[in-house]
PLY file of the C-alpha trace (Angstrom):
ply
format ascii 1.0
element vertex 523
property float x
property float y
property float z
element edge 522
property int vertex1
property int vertex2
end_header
17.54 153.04 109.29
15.24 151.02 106.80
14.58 147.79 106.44
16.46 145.83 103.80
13.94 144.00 100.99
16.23 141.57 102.10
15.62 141.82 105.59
11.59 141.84 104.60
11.92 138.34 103.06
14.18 136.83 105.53
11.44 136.68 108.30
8.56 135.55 105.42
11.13 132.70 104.46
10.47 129.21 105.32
8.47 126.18 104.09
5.77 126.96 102.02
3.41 124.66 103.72
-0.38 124.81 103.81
-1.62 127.29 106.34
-3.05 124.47 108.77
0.29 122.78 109.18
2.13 126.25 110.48
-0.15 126.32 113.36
2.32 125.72 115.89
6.20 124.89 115.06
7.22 121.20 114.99
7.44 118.75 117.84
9.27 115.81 117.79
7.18 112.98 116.98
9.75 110.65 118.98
12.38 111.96 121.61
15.54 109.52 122.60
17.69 106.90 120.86
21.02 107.50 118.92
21.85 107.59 115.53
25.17 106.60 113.79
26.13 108.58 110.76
29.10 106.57 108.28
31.11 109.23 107.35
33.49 108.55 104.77
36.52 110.57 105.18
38.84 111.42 107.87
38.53 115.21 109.74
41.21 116.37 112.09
39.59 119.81 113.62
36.40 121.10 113.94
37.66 124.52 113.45
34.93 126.05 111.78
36.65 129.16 110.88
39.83 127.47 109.26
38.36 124.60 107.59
36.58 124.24 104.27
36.75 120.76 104.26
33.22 119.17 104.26
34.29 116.53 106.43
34.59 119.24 109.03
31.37 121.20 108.13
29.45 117.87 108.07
29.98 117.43 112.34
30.89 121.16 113.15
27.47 122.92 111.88
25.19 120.83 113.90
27.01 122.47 116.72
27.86 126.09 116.12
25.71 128.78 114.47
25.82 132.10 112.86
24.10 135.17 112.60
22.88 134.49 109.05
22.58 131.08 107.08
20.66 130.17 104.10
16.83 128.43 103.70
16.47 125.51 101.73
16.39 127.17 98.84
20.14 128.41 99.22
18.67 132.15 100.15
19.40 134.33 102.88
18.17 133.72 106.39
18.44 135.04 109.98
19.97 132.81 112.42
21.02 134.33 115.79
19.89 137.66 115.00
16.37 138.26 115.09
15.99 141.27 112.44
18.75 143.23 110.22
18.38 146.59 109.42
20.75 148.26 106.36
21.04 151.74 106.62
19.73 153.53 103.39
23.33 154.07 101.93
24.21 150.95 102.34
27.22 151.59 104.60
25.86 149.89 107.97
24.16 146.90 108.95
22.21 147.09 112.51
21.76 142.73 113.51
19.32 142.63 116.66
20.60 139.73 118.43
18.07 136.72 119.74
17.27 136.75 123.39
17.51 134.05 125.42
20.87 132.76 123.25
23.24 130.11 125.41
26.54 128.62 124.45
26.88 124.88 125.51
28.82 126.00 128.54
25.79 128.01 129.73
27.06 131.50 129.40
24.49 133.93 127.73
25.47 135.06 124.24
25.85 138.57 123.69
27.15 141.07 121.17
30.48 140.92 122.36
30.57 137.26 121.97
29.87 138.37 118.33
32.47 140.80 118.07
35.15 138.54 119.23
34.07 135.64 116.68
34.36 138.55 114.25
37.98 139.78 115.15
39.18 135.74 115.04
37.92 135.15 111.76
39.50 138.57 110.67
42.74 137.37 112.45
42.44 133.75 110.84
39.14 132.52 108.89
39.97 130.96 105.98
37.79 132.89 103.42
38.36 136.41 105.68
37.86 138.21 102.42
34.59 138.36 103.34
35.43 140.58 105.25
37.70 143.00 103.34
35.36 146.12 102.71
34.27 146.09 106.23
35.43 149.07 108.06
34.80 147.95 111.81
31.67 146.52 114.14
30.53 147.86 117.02
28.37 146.77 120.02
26.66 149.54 121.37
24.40 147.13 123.57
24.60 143.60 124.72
21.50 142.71 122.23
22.72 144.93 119.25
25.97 144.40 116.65
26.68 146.77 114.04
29.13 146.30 110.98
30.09 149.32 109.34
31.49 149.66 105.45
34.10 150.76 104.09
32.61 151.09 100.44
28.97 149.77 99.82
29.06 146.21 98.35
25.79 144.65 97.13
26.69 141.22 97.87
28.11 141.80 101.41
24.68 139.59 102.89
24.76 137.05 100.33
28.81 136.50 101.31
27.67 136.79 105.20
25.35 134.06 105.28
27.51 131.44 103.18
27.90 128.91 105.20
30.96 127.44 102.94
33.37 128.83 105.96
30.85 130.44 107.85
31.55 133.03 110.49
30.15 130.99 113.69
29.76 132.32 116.59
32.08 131.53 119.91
32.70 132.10 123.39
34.47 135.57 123.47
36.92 133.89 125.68
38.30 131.80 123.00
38.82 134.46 120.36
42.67 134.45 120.73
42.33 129.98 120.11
44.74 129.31 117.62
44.22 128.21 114.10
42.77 124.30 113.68
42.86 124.93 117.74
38.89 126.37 118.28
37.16 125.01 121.18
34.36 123.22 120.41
31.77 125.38 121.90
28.89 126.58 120.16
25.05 127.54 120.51
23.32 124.52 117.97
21.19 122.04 118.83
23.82 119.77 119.61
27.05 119.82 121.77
30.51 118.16 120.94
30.90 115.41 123.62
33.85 113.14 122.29
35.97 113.65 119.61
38.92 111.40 118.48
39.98 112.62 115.12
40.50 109.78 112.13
37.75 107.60 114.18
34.42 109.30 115.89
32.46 112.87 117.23
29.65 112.21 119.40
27.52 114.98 119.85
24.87 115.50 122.55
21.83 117.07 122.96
22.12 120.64 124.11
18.90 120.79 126.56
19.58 124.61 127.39
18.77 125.12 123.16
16.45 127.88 122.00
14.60 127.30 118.71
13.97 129.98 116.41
10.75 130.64 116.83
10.44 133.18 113.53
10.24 129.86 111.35
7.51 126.39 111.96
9.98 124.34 110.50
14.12 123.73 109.45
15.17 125.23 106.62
18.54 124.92 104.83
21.07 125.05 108.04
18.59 127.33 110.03
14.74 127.69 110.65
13.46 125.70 113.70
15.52 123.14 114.95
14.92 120.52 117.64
17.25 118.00 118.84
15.29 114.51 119.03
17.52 112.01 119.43
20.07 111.78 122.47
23.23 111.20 120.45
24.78 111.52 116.75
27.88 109.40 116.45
29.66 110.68 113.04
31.70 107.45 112.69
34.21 107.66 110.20
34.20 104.52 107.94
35.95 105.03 105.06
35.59 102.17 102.83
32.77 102.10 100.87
31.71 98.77 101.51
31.92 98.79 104.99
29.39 101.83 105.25
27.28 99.44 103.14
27.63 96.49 105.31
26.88 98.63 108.26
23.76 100.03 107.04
22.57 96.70 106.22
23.10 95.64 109.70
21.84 98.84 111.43
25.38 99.48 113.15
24.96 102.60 111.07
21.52 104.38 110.89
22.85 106.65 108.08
25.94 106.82 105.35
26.69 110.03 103.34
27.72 107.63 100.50
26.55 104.59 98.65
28.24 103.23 95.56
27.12 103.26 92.50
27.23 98.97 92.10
25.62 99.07 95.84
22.35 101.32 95.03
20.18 98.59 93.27
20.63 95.73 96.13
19.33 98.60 98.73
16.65 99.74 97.34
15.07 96.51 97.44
15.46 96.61 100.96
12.49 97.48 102.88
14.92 98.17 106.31
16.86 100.84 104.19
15.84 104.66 102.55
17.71 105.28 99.23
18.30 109.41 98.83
19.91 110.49 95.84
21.23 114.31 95.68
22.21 115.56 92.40
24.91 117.84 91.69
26.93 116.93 95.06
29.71 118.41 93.71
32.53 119.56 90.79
35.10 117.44 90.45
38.39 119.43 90.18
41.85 119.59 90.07
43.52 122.52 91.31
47.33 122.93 89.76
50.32 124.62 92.15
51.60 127.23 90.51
54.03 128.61 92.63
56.27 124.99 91.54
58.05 124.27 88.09
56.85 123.26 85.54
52.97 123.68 86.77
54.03 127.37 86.82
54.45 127.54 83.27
51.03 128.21 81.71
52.26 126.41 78.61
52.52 123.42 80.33
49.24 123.55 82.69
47.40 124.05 78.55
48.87 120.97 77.04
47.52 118.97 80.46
44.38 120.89 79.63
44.47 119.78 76.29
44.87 115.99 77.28
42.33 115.32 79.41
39.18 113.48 78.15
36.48 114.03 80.89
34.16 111.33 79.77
36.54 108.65 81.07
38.09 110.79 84.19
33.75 111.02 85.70
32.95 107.68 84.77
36.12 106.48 86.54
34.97 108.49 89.16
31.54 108.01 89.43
30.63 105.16 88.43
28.66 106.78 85.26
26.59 108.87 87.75
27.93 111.69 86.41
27.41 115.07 83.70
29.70 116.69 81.98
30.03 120.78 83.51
32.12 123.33 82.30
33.14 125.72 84.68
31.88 126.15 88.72
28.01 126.18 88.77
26.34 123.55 88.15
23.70 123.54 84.88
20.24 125.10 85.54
21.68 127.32 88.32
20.46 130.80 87.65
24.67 131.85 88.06
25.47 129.25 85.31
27.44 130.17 82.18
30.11 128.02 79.51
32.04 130.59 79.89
35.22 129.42 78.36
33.79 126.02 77.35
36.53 125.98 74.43
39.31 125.17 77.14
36.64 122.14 78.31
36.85 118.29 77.30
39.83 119.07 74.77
41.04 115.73 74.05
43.55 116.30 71.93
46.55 114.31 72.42
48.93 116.47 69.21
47.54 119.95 70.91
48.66 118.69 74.44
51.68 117.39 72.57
52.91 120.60 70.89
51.46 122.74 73.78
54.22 119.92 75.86
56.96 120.91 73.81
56.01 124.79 73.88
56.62 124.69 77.80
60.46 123.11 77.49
58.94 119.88 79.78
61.83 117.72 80.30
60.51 114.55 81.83
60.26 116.54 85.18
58.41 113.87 88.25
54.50 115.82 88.28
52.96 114.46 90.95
49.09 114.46 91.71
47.98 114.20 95.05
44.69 112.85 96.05
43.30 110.63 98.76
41.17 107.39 99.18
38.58 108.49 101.82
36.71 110.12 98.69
37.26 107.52 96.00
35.83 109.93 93.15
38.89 111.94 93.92
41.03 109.11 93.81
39.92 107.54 90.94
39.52 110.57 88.54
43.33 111.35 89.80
44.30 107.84 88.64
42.78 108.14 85.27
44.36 112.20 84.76
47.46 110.42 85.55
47.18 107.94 82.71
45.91 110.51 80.35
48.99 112.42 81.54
51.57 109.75 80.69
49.58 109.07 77.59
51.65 112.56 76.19
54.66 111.85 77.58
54.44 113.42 81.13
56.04 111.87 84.07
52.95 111.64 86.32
52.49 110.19 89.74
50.41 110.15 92.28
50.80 110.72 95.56
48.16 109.52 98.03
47.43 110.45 101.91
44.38 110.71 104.08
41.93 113.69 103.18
43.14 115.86 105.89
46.54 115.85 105.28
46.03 116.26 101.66
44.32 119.18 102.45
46.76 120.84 104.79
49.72 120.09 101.91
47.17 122.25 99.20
47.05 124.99 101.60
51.01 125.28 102.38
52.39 128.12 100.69
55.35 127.93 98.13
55.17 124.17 98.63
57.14 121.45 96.00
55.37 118.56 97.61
52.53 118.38 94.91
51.77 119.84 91.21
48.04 119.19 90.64
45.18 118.52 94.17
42.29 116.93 93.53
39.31 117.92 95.45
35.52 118.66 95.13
33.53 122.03 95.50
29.64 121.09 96.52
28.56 123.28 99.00
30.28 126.64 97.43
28.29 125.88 93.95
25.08 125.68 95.39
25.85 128.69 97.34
26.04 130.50 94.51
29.22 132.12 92.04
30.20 134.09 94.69
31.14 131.72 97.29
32.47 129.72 95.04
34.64 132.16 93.26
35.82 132.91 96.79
38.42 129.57 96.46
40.16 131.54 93.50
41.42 134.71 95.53
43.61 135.99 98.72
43.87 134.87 101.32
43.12 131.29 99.89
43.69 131.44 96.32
44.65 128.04 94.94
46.84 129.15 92.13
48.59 132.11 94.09
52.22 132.21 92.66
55.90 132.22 94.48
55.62 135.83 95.14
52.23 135.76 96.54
50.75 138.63 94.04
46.83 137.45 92.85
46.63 137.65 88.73
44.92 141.21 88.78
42.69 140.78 86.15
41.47 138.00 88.13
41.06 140.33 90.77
39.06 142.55 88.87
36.56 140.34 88.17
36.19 139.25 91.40
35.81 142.96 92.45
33.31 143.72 90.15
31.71 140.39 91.03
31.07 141.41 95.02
30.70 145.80 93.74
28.63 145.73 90.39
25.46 147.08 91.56
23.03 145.48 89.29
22.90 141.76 88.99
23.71 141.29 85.33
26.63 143.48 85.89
28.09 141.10 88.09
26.77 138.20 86.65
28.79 139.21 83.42
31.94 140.01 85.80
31.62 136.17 86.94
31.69 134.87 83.18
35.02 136.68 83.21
36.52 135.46 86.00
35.66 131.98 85.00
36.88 132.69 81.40
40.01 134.02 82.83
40.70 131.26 85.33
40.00 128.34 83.10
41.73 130.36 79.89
44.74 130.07 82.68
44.66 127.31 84.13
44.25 127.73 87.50
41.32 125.17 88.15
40.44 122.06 85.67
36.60 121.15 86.34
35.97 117.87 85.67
31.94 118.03 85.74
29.43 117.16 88.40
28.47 114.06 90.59
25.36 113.01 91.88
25.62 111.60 95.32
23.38 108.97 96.79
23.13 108.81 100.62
21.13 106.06 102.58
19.43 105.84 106.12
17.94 102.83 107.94
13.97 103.40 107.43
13.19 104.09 110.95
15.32 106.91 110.84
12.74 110.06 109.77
12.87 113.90 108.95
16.37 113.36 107.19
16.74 115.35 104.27
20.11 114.97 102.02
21.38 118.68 102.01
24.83 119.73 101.73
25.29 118.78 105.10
23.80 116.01 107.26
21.28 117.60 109.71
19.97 116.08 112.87
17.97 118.56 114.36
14.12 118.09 113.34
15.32 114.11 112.50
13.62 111.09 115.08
13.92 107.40 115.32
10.49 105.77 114.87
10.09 103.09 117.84
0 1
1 2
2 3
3 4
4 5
5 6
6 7
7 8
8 9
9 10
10 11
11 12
12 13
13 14
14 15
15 16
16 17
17 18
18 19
19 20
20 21
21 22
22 23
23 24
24 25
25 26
26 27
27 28
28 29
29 30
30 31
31 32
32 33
33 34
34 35
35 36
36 37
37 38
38 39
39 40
40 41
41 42
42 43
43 44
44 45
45 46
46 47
47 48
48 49
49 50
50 51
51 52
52 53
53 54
54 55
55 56
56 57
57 58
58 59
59 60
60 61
61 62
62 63
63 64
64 65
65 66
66 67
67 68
68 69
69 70
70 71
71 72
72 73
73 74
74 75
75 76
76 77
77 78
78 79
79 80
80 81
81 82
82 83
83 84
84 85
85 86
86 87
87 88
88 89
89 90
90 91
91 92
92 93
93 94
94 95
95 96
96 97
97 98
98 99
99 100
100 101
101 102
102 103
103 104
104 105
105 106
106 107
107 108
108 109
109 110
110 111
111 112
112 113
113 114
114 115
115 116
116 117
117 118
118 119
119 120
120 121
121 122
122 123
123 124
124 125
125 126
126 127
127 128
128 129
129 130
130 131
131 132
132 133
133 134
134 135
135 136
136 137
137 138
138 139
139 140
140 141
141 142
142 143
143 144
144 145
145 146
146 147
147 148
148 149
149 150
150 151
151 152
152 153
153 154
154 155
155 156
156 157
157 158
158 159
159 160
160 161
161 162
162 163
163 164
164 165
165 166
166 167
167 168
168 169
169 170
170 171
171 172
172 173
173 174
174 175
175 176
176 177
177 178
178 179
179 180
180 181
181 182
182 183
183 184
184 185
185 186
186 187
187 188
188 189
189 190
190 191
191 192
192 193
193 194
194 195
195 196
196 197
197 198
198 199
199 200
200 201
201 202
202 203
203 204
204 205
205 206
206 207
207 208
208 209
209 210
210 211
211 212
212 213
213 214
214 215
215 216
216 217
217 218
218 219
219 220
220 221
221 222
222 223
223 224
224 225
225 226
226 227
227 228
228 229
229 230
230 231
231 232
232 233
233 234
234 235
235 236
236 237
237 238
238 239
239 240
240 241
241 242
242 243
243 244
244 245
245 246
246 247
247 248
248 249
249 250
250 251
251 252
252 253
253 254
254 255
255 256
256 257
257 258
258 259
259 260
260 261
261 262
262 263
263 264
264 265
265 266
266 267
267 268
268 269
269 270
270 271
271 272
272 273
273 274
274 275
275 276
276 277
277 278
278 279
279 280
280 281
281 282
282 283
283 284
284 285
285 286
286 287
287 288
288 289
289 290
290 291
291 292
292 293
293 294
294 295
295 296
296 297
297 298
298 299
299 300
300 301
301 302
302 303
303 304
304 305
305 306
306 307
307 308
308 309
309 310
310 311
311 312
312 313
313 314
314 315
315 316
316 317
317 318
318 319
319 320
320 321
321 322
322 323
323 324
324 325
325 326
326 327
327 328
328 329
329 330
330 331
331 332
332 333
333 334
334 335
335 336
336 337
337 338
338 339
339 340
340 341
341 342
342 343
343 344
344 345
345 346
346 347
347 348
348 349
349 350
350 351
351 352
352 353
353 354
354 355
355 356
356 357
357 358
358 359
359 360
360 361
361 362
362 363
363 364
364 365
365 366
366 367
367 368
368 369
369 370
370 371
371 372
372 373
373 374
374 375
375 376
376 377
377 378
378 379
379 380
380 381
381 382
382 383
383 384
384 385
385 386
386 387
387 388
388 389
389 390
390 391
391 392
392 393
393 394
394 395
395 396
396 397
397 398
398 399
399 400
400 401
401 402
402 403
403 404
404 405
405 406
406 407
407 408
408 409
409 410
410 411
411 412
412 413
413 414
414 415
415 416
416 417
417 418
418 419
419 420
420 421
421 422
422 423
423 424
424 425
425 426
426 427
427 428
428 429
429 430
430 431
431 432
432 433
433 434
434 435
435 436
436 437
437 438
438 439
439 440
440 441
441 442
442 443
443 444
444 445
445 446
446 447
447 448
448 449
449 450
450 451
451 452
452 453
453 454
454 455
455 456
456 457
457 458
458 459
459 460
460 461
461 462
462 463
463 464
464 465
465 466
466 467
467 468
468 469
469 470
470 471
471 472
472 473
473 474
474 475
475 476
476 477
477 478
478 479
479 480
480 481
481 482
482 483
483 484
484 485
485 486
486 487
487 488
488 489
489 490
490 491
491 492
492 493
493 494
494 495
495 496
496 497
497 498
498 499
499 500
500 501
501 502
502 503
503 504
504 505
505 506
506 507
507 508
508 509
509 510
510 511
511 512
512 513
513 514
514 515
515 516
516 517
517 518
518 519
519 520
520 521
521 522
């Protein structure tokens, strides 16, 4: 075996702080207290392995981990293993587990704790194409795990460590839970002690937690991690100006959202911390194609052709908003305009004629969003006007975020004709987790007879097999030429996101998703 390059820079990675401060790994400054986090939408399971939803991710990765996860930088990091070897054909990986490992019910971790968090996700993880030129694992020892390939595939780490749906580790007794059913046991830094979905989680900290002590300091989702406060309350408030209200009082300590009209007010108060994060995420609508008439490509180009995305993002954003073609977002190494001609049409006599093309017949289209996210809501309100501005009978249909994500992921279902969501976490992670959305066993636009577009398909081969970089950055221009030439996603463009903490509250960092290890409350 050899040592990946990879593998090299994985241990090196971490903050690049001045020598002095890596002398020893951080302390908390201030141990105790509670914070409350204002969450804004709804999550019913922390299912890790079945749920994209970042309502879900936002609670459930503070308490599980994985064997890889990604640095601050969105690269590749160890997690619970403590080295990787890849084998010098590229058709094993050897993962030397951490010692030491607990779950939250106090039984050691071991390698066949891994294996059985493999063979769920396999059974049931939502984005188990990771997983689809992997031959087996094996555990040869308690301490060792070993995947072996079916075919070598460049990208296999970089789709290991995502942490979009990321294979966490469990209990090896609960690898037959069923879907949305996962116990709630992990080995994080904090453990699940309450949950009541549509109102709280309260996690605790998990006292029998082992930092990894190959890093000084947190990093992206890994690195190491203390637990400083007592409690984190994720309190779902979902109106905007609630979460406002309570950060102003200090019944929240922290909100992942602050409007727009709100930001100005706070930031002139001394009690609060203003934290903007760019490029939270694309603001899309996914069409069902499986239903008439959004399975008539015809049809799916003259909405296409209709929408004016200067009005749709300011709608939804408040003008904190740029326009992005396609699913990276600008100055991303992976980003391309790759089919920027099907982008920001506007052209009511195109959508018109396109209209007629298809044979519409004033068929009900509805467009289902939710009000827990208002961007989503209010860019779906404004494609529905566009909509009925060329004579389409649009209308929208509006649940809670959860449920409007469990009718998107129902197969052959009538119930909708265009979803309106956001992808944040899979951009940053890169094309390759984001292209992930567009195929089996998850693809959004998968028609009635459940058979992927194959030159779709291709690309997204030669997107996870091309063994040089530009090779399969030029296979993921094609894919997103191909999907947005088809119509399977419309990107609206990207959103910055502002999130808020009381300024006592220190060591938060806006990320994709709100940590709490390495995060104190001053007294």
């Amino acid at each position: 075996m050899k040592r990946s390059r990879l593998a090299s820079s994985i241990l090196a990675a971490g903050f690049a702080l001045p020598a002095a401060a890596l002398a020893a790994p951080f302390q908390c400054p201030s141990r105790g207290g509670d914070i409350v986090f204002g969450q804004e939408a709804n999550v019913n399971s922390l299912d890790q392995h079945t749920s994209s939803t970042i309502s879900t991710r936002n609670i459930a990765m503070n308490i599980y981990e994985s064997l890889m996860t990604r640095d601050e930088n969105n690269r590749p990091i160890l997690e619970l293993a403590e080295s990787m070897e890849e084998a010098p054909d590229g058709m094993t990986y050897t993962f030397r587990l951490r010692r030491g490992i607990t779950f939250h019910n106090g039984k050691p971790m071991t390698s066949a704790d891994v294996a059985a968090s493999f063979n769920r996700y396999n059974r049931v993880g939502l984005q188990r194409s990771t997983l689809d030129n992997v031959a087996g694992w094996d555990t040869p020892d308690p301490h060792t795990f070993i995947i072996r390939m079916k075919q070598v595939q460049p990208t296999f780490i970089e789709a290991l460590s995502s942490f979009s749906v990321p294979i966490v580790i469990i209990p090896s007794e609960h690898e037959n839970d069923d879907r949305q059913q996962l116990r709630a046991v992990g080995t994080g830094p904090f453990r699940l002690l309450e949950f009541t979905p549509g109102s709280h989680a309260r996690l605790g900290r998990f006292d029998g937690y082992q930092p990894n002590t190959a890093f000084e300091q947190r990093t992206g989702f890994g690195g190491y991690r203390v637990a400083c406060v007592d409690t984190v309350t994720f309190r779902i408030v979902t109106e905007a100006s609630a979460r406002v209200a309570g950060l102003e009082t200090g019944e929240l300590h922290a909100v992942e959202d602050v409007p727009t009209r709100s930001v100005e007010a706070l930031r002139r108060n001394n009690a609060i911390t203003i934290l903007p994060l760019e490029n939270w995420w694309i603001q899309i609508a996914l069409p069902n194609t499986s239903t008439p008439p959004t399975n008539n490509l015809a049809f799916r180009r003259a909405v296409q052709a209709a929408l004016g995305m200067e009005d749709i993002m300011d709608a939804a954003t408040d003008g904190n908003y740029r326009l992005n073609v396609g699913f990276q977002f600008p100055g991303r190494p992976a980003y391309t305009d790759a089919g920027k001609e099907t982008y920001n049409i506007n052209d009511q006599a195109r959508a018109r004629a396109l209209l007629r093309e298809s044979g519409y017949r004033n068929e009900p289209i509805t467009i289902l969003t939710n009000r827990d996210y208002p961007p989503m809501y209010n860019a779906a309100l404004v494609m529905q006007q566009q909509m009925r501005a060329i004579g389409i009978n649009a209308n929208l249909r509006v649940v809670d975020w959860p449920t409007s994500v469990q009718m998107s992921q129902r197969l052959n279902s009538d119930e909708w004709h265009f979803y309106h969501t956001g992808w944040g976490t899979q951009p940053a992670l890169g094309a390759l987790a984001t292209m992930q959305f567009l195929v089996s066993p998850n693809a959004a636009y998968r028609p009635r007879d459940d058979r992927d577009d194959p030159e779709v398909m291709a690309a997204w081969t030669a997107m996870n097999n091309e063994r040089t970089a530009e090779a399969r950055q030029a296979a993921f221009a094609t894919m997103q030429r191909l999907v947005l030439e088809r119509v399977y996603a419309i990107p609206f463009g990207s959103l910055t996101k502002v999130q808020a903490v009381r300024s006592n509250v220190q060591g938060f960092v806006p990320y994709r998703i709100p940590r709490f290890s390495n995060v104190w409350v001053q007294r």
